[in-house]
SEBAMAR-360906 format. One record per atom (N, C-alpha, C): residue in one letter; y negated, z negated, x. Coordinates in steps of 0.001 Angstrom, whole numbers, plus 500000, padded with zeros to 6 digits. Layout:
<tibas>
AYZX ...
</tibas>
This chain:
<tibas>
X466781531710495305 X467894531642496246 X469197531480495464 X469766532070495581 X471425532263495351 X472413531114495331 X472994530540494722 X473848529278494601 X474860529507495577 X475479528339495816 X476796528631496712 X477727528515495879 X478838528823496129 X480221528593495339 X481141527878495935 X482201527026495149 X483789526745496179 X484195527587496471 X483938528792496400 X484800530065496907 X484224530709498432 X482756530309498275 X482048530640499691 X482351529626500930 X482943529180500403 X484058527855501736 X485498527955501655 X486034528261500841 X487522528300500838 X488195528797502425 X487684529876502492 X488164530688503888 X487916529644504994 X486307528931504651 X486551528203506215 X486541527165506557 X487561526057505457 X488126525260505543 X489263525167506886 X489269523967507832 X490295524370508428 X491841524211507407 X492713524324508304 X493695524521507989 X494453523085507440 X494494522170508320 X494705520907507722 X493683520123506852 X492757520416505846 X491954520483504941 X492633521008503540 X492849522096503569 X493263523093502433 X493862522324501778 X494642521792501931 X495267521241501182 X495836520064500345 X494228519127500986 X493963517618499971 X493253517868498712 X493823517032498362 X493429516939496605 X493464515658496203 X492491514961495225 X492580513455495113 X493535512943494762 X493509511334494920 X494892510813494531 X494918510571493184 X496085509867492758 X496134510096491235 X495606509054491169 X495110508082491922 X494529506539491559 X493237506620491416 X492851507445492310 X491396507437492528 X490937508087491499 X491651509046490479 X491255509795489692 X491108509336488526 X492167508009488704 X491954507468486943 X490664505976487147 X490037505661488693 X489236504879488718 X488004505196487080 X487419506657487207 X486146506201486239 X486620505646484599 X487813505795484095 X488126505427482910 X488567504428482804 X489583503733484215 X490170502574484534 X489284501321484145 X488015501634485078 X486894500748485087 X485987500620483578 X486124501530483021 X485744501508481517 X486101499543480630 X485091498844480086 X485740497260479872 X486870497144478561 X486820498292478123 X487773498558476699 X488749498919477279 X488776499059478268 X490451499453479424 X490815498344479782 X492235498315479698 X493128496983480113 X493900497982481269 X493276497920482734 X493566498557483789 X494744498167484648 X495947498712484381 X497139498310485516 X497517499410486690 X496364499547486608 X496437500645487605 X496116500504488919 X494793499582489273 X494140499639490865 X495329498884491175 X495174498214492557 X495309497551493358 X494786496403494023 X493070496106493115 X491995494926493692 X492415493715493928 X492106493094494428 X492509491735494919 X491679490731493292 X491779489862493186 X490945488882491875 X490025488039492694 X488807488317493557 X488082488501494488 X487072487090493736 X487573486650492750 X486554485829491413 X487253484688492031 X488141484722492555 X489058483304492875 X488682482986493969 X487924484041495094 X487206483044496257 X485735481746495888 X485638480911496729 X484759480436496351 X483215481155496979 X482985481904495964 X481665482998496396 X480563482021496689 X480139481134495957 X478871480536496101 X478714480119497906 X479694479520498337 X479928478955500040 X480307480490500378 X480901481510500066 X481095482859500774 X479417483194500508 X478782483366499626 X477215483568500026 X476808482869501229 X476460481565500755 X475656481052501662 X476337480973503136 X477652481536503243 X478105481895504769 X477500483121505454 X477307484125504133 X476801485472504794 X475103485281505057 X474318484259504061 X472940484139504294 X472668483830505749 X473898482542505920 X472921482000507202 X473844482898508352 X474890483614507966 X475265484138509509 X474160485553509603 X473709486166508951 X472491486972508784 X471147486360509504 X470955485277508837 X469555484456509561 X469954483982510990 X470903483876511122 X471054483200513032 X471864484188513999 X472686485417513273 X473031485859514377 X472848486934513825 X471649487665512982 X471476488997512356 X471259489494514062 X470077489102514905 X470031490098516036 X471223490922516773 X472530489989516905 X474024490432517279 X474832491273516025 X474500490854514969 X475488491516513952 X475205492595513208 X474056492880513924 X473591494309513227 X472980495240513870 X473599495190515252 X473785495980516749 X475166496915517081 X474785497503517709 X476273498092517889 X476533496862518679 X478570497061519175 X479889496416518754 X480307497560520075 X481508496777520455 X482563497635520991 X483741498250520275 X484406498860520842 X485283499973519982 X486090499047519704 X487241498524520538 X488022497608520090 X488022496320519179 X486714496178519253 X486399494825517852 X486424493655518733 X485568492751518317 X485167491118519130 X486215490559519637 X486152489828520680 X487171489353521388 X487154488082520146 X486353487641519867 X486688486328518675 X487190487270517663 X486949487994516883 X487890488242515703 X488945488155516348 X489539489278517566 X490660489295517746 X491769488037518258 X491254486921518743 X491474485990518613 X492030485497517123 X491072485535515832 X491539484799514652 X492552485571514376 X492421486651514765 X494046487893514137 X495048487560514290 X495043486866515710 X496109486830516654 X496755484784515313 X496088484017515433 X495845483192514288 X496526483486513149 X496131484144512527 X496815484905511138 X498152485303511255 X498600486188512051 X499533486759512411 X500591485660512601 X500367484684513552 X501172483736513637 X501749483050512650 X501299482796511412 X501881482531509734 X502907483133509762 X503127484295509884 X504202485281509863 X505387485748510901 X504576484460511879 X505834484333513005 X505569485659514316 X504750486491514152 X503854487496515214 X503304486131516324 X503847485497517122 X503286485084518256 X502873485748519306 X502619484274520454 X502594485229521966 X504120485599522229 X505052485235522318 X506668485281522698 X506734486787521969 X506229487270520707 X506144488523520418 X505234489319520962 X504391489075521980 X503283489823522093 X501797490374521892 X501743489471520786 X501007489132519967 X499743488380520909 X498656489233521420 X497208489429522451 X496855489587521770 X495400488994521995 X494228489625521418 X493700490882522486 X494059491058523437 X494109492548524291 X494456493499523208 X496099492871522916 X496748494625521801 X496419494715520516 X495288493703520434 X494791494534519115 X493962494987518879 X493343496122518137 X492515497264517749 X492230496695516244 X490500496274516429 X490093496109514802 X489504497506514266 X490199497477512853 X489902499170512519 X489204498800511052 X488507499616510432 X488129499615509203 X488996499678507891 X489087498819507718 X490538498458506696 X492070499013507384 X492623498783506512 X493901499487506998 X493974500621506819 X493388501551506375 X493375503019505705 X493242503186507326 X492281502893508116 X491751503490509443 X493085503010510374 X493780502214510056 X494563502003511257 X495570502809510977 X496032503587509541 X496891504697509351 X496648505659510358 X495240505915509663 X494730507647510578 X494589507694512130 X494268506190512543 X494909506516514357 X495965506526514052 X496927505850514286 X498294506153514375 X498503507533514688 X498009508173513613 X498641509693512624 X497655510832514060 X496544510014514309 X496135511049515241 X496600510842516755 X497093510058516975 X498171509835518287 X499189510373518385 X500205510313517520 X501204510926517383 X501876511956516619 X501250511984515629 X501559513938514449 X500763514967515058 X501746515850515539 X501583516973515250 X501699518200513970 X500550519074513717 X501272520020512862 X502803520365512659 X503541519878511510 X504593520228511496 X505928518657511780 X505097518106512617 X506379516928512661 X506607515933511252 X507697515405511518 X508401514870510301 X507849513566510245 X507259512696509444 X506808511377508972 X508494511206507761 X509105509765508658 X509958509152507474 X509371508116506776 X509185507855505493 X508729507224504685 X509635506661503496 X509073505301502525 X509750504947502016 X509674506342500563 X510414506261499932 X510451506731498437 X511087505769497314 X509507505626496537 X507891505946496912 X507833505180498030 X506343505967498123 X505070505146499832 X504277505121498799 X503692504382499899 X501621504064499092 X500633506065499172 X500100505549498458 X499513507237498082 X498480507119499489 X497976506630500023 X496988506572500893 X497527506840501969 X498919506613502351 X499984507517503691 X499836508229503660 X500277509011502618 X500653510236502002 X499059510929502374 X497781510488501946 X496978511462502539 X496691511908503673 X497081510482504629 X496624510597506303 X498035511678506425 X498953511789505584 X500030512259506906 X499893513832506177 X499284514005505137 X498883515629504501 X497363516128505496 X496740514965505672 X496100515762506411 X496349515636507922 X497003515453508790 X497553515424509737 X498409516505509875 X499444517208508535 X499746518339508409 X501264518086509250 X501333516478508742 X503012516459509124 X503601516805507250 X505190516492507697 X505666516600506578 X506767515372506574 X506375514744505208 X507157513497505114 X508435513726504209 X509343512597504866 X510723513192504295 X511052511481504097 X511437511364502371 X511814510183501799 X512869509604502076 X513095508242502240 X514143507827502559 X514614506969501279 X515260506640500727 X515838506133499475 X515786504638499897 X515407503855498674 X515346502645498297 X516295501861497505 X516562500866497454 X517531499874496091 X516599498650496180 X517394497313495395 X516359496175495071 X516414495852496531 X516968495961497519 X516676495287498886 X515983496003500425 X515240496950499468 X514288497662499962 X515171498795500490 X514378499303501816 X515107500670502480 X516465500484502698 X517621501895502598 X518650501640502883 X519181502765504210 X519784501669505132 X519972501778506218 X520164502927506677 X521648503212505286 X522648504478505712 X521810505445505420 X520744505555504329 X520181506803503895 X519110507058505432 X518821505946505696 X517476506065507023 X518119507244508538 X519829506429508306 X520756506987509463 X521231508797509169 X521041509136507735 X520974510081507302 X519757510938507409 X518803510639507127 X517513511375507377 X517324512067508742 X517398510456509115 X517209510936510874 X518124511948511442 X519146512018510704 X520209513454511158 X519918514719510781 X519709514533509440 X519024515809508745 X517883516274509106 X517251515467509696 X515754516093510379 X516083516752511650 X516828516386512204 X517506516730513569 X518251517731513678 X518853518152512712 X519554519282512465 X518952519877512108 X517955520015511524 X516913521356511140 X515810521555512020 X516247520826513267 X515082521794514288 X513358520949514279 X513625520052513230 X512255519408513360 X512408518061514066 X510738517407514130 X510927516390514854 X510635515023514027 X511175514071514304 X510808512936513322 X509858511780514426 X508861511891514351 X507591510851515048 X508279509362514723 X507780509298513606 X508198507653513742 X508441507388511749 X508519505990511700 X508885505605510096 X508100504966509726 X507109504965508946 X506339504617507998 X506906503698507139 X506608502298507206 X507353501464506390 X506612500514505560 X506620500080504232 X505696498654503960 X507377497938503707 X507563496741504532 X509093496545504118 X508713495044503268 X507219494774503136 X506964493108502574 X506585493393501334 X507427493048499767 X506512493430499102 X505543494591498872 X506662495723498619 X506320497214499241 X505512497886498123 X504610498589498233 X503518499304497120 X504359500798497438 X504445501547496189 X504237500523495289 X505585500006494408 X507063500006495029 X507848499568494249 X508219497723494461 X507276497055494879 X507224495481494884 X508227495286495701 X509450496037496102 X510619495260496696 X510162495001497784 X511323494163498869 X511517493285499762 X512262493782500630 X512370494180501956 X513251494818502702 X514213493440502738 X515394493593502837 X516449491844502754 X516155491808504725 X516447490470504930 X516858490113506105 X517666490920506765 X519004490948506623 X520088491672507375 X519645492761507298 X518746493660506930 X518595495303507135 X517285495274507573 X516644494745507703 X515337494552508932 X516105494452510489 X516896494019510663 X517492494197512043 X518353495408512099 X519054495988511240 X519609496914511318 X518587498580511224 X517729498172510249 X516638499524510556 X516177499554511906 X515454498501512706 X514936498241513805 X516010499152514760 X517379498695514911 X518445499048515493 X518473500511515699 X518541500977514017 X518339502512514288 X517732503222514580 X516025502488514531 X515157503281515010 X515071503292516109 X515947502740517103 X515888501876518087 X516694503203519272 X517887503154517942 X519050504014518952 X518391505795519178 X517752505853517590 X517274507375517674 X515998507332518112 X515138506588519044 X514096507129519705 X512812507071518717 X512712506549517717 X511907506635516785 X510836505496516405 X510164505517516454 X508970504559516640 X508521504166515481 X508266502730514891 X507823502287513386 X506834501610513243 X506492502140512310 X504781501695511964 X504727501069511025 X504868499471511042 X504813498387509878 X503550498469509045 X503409498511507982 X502118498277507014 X502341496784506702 X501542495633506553 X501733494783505933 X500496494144505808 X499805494503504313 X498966494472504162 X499244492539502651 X500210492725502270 X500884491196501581 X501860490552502086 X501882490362503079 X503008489036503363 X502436487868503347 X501401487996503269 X501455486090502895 X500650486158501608 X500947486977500930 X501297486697499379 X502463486589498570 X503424485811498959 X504494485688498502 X504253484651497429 X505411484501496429 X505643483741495483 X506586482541495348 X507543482798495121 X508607482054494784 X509049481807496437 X509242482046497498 X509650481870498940 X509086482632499981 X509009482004501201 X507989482588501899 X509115484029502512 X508091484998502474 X509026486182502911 X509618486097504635 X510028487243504308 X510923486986505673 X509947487836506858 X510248487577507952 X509181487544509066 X509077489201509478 X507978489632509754 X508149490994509460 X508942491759510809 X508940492633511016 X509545493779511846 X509032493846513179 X507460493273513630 X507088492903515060 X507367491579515397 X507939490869514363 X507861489202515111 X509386489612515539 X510326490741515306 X511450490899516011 X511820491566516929 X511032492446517528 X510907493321518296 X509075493959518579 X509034493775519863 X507533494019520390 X507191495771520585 X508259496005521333 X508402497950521598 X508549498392520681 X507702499571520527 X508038501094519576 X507458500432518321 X506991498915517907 X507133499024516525 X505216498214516694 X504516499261515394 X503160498851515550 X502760498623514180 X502156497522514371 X501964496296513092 X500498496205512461 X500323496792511109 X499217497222510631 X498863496144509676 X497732496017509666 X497139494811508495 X495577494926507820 X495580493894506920 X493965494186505852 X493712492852505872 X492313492521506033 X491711491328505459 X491275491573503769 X491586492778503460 X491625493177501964 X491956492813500916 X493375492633501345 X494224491438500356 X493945490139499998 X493334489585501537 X493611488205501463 X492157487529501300 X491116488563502034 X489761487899501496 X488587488840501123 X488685489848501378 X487384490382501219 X487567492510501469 X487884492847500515 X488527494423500571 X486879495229500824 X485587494748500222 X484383495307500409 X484027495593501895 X484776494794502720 X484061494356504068 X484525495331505219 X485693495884504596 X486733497009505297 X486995496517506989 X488118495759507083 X488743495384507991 X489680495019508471 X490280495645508552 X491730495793509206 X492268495217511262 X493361495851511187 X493787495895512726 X495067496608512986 X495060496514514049 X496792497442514562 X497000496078516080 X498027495617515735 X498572495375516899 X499233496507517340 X499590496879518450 X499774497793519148 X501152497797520474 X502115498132520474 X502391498192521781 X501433498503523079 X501785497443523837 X500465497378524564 X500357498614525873 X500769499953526076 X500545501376526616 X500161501925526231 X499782501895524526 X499414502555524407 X497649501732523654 X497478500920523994 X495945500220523156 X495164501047523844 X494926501441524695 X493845502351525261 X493248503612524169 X494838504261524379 X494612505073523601 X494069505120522307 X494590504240521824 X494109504130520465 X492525503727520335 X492076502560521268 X490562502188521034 X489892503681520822 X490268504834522265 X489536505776522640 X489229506695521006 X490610506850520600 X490847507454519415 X489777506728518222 X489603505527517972 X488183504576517032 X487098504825517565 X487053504915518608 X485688505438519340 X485009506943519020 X486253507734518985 X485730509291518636 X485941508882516686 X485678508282516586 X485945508759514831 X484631507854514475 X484561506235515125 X483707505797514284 X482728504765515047 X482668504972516439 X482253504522517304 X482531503081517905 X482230502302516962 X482475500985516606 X482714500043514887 X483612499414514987 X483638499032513970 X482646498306513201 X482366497701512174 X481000497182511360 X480974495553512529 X480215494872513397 X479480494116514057 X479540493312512614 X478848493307511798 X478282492208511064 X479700491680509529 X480550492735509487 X482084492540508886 X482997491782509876 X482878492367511006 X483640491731511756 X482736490173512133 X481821489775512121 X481360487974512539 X481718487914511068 X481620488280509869 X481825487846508736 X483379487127508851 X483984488139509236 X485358487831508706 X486005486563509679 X485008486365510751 X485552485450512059 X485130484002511030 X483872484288510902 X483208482576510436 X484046482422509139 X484693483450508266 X485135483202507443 X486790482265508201 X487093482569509024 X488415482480509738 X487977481317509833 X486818480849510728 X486858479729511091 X486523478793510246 X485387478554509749 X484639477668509013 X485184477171507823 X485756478202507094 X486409478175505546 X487620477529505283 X488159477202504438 X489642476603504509 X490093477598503832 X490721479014504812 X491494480028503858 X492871480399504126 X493599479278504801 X494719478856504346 X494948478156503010 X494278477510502269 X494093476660501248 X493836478065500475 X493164479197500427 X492793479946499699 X493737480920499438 X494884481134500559 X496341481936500307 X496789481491499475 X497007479704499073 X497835479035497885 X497609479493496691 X495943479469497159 X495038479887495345 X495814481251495044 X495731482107495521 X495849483412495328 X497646483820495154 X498188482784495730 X499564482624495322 X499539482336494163 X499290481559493444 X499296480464492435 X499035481411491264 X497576482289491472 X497354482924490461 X497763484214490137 X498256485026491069 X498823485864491296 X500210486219490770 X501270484805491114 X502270484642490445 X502349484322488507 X501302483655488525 X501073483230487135 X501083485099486387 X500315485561487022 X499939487289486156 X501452488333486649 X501773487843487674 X502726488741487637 X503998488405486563 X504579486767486383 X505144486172485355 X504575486961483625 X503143486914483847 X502835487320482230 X502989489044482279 X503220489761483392 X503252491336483281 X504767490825482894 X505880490891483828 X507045490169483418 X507773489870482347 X507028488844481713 X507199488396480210 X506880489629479123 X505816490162479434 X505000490884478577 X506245492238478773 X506707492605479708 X507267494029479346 X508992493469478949 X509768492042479456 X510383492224478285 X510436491982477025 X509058491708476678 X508902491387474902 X508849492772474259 X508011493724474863 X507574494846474519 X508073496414474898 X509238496454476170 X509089497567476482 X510319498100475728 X510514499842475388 X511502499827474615 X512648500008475111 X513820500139474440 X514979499919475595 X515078501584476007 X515931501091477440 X516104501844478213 X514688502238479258 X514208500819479038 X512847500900480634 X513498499996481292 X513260500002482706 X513823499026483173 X512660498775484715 X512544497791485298 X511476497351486372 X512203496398487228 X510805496492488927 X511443495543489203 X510821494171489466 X511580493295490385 X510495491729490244 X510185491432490988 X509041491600491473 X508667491491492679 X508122490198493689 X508583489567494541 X508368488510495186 X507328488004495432 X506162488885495315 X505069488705496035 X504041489737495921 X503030490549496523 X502055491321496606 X501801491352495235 X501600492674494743 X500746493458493424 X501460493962492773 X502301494331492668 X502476495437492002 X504173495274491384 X504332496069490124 X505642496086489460 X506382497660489466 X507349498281489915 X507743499450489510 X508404499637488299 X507909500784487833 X508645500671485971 X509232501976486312 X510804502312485720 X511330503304485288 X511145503663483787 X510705504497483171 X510792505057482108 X511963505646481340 X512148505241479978 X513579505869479297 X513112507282479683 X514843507859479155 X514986509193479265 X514125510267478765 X513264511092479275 X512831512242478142 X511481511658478356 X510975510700479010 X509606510498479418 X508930510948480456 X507709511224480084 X507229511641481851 X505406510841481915 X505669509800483283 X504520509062483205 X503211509856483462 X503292511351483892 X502060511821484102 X501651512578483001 X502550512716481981 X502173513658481270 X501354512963479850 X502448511648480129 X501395510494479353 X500286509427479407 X499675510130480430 X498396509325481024 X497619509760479541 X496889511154479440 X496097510889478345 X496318509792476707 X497531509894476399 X497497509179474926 X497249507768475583 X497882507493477043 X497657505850477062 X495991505814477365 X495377506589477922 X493694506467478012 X493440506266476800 X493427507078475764 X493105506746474506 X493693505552473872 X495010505115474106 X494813503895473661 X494279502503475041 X493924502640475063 X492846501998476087 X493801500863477186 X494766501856477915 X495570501816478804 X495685502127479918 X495937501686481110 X495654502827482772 X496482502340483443 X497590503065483789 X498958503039484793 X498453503633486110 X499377504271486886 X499408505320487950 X500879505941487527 X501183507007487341 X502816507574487090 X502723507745488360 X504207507762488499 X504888507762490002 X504752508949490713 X504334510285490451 X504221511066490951 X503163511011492251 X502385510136491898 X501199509954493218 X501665509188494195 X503340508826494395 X503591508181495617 X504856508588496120 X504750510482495568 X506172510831496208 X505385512247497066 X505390512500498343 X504765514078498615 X505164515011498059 X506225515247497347 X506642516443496484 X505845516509495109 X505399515111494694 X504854515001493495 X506551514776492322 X507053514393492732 X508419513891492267 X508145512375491727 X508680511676490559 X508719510357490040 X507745510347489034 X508092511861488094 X507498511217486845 X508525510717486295 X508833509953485793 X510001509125484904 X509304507637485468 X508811507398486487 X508117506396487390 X506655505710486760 X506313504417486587 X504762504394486783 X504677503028487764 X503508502717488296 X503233501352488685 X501996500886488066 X502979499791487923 X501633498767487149 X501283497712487986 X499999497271488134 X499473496121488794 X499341495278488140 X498924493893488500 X498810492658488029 X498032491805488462 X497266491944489980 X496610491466490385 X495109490770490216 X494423491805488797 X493004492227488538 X492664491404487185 X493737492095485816 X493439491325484924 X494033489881484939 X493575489359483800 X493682487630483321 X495520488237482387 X495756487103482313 X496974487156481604 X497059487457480581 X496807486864479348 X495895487878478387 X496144489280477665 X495280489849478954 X494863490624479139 X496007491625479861 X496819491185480771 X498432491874481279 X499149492279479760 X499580491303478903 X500312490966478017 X499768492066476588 X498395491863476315 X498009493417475961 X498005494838476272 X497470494843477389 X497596495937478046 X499311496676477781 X500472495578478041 X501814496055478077 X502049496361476569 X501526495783475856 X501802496182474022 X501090497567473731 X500073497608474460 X499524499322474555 X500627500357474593 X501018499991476086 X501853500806476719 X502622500986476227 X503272500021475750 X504866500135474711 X504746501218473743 X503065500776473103 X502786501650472050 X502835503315471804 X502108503297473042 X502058505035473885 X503426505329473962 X504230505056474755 X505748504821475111 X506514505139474231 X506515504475472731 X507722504715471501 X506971505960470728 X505607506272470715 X504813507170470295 X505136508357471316 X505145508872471795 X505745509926472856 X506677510371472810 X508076508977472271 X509478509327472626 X509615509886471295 X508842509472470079 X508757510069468628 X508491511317468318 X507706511838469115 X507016513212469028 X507823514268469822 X508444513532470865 X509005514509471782 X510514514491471007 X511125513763470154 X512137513852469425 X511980515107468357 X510689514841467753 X510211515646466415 X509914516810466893 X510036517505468043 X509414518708468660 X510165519131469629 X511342518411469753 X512337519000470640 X512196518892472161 X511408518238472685 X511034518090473903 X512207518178475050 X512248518794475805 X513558518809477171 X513103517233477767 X514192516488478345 X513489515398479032 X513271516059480492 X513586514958481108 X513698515139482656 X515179514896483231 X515799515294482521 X517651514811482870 X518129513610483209 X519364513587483626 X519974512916483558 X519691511222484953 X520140510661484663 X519554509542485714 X520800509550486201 X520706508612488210 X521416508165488575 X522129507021488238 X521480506207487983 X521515504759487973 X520507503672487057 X520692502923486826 X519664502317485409 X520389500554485844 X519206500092485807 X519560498504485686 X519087498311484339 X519372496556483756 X519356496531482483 X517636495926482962 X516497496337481228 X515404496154481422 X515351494590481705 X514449494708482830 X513750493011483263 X514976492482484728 X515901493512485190 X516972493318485844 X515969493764487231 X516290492611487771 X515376493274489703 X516180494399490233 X516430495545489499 X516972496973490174 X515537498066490160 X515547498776491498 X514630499341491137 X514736500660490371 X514212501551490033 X514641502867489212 X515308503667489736 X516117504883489239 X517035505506489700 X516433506315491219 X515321506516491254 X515013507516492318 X514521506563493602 X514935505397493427 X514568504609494344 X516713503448495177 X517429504468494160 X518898504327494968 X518876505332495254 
</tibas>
């Protein structure tokens, strides 16, 4: 019998198919994970800092006494007790009842990845406009490529999205005949450029999205991983309409278990359950009692501190480590809270093109190109901090440096074109973010 080929499917791929291709994260996972790799690349939570031995013996005995319920089908919308502890959680962050904040409007979804792709299947059509930050998280970027909208960047500085550029977009989309659905935002500690949307422009984005009809879809998958001050309250604890509030138990306890939620403006929760129902029937029964007894039983408020505590400590030694080491004319920013650091690269660099020498020297970034839809922001990389020991940050960045002045040497000795000229440059270790992010 005759082999098949990729070519004997090409044709009958649909149409919003054709055109995914992996992310650049996922691609550097098998070398990342390699133990001679000092990996700043994922995103993992340091999952070593829960107390596993009592997280076992929580999953043994909720298995032995309520395996008959937890390993049954579930309803679409997810347990009225999880949704209860959500509603719990949320409140840290100032999401009350006075905001709306039911366990009616919320929808438990399989991590947050799943509460993207409803969204995206409620409201994109082929062809409509997704506004997004520049950069977004690469995992938008797939739901809204395969949804077969088209996302249009909105410009960043150290105080996250900027207003006027948002008030600009929304015109420019409007004038060209297309439609803009809604805005895609992480405004807490944003992946992957770490910034912080400021106070005063969280009410003023709201405003605009407000005046132009445009509906926003909060990600906030780290706000209560902050550091140095507790962040500022997100975008549904200020407004209940038009704006729908996405979250992970990923971050904060358990990313294996895949569980998420959407609070929801509440006209449209129907819809959305119906929409989890056709994709995945019900969510995991035995993730979801996991994550409740974990809610209840555990002290994991006490376990946010931990994860503060250590979190900040590695992001301080990424910090330290790139201004001992990086060469001049890099510059990053500092991020309050979540994972992640954005690095601009000197002139005449390009972070994708130098993934291989840093593999070989036993290094793993993401270049910025995997969090722009054009594939724009090589001069860009993000580095994480979340995964390794300190150590281990502080090496990893002497790698990089290494790769880094080795590149800029060769591409001197060989004439290399850079990537032109920059807008804007803060001084290295200065909380500005890189030029393509004013």
């Amino acid at each position: 019998m005759t082999g098949t080929t990729l070519d004997d499917y090409t044709d009958r791929y649909a149409r919003r198919v054709r055109g995914m291709t992996a992310s650049e994260i996922r691609a550097l996972f098998a070398v990342a994970s390699r133990p001679e790799v000092v990996s700043l690349a994922g995103g993992a939570p340091y999952i070593a800092a829960l107390p596993l031995d009592a997280v076992g013996e929580m999953l043994n005995e909720l298995g032995a006494r309520q395996g008959a319920s937890t390993l049954q089908y579930g309803i679409g919308q997810g347990t009225l007790e999880l949704r209860e502890r959500i509603c719990e959680v949320m409140s840290l962050s100032g999401i009350d009842v006075g905001c709306g904040a039911s366990p009616e409007d919320v929808v438990v979804t399989v991590g947050g990845q799943q509460a993207l792709d409803l969204v995206a299947r409620l409201f994109l059509d082929p062809g409509d406009v997704v506004l997004a930050e520049g950069p977004t998280y690469v995992g938008a970027l797939g739901v809204f490529q395969s949804a077969q909208a088209q996302v249009v960047h909105v410009p960043m500085d150290a105080d996250g999205l900027i207003p006027e550029a948002l008030e600009a977009a929304i015109a420019d989309v409007a004038h060209s005949g297309r439609r803009a659905k809604f805005l895609y935002t992480i405004p807490t500690f944003q992946n992957p450029a770490g910034v912080t949307l400021s106070e005063e422009r969280r009410e003023r984005v709201l405003d605009i999205c407000e005046r132009a009809g445009l509906l926003v879809v909060e990600d906030d998958p780290y706000g209560q991983l902050w550091f140095d001050r507790e962040a500022p309250a997100p975008l549904r604890a200020r407004r209940r309409d038009g704006v729908f509030y996405l979250s992970t138990f990923s971050k904060t306890f358990a990313p294996g278990l895949r569980v998420g939620w959407i609070l929801a403006p509440h006209a449209v929760r129907d819809k959305l359950v119906i929409a989890s129902e056709a994709q995945i029937l019900c969510p995991s029964a035995f993730a979801q009692a996991a994550v409740t007894t974990y809610l209840t039983t555990m002290p994991w408020r006490q376990q946010l501190k931990v994860y503060r505590e250590i979190y900040r400590e590695r992001r301080d030694a990424l910090l330290d480590a790139l201004a001992d080491y990086m060469p001049a004319g890099t510059s990053w920013t500092r991020p309050g809270g979540g994972l992640f650091v954005w690095a601009t690269l000197p002139d005449g660099l390009d972070a994708k093109a130098m993934v291989p020498r840093a593999i070989a020297a036993r290094v793993a970034y993401v270049p910025g190109t995997g969090f722009y839809a054009d594939g724009t922001g090589a001069g860009h990389m993000r580095l994480n901090f979340s995964f390794p020991a300190p150590e281990r940050i502080r090496e990893g960045v002497r790698r990089l440096a290494m790769v880094m002045e080795q590149e800029a040497a060769m591409r001197q000795v060989f004439g290399a074109v850079g990537r032109g000229p920059v807008r804007r440059r803060g001084q290295a270790g200065a909380d500005v973010p890189g030029p393509d992010l004013a």
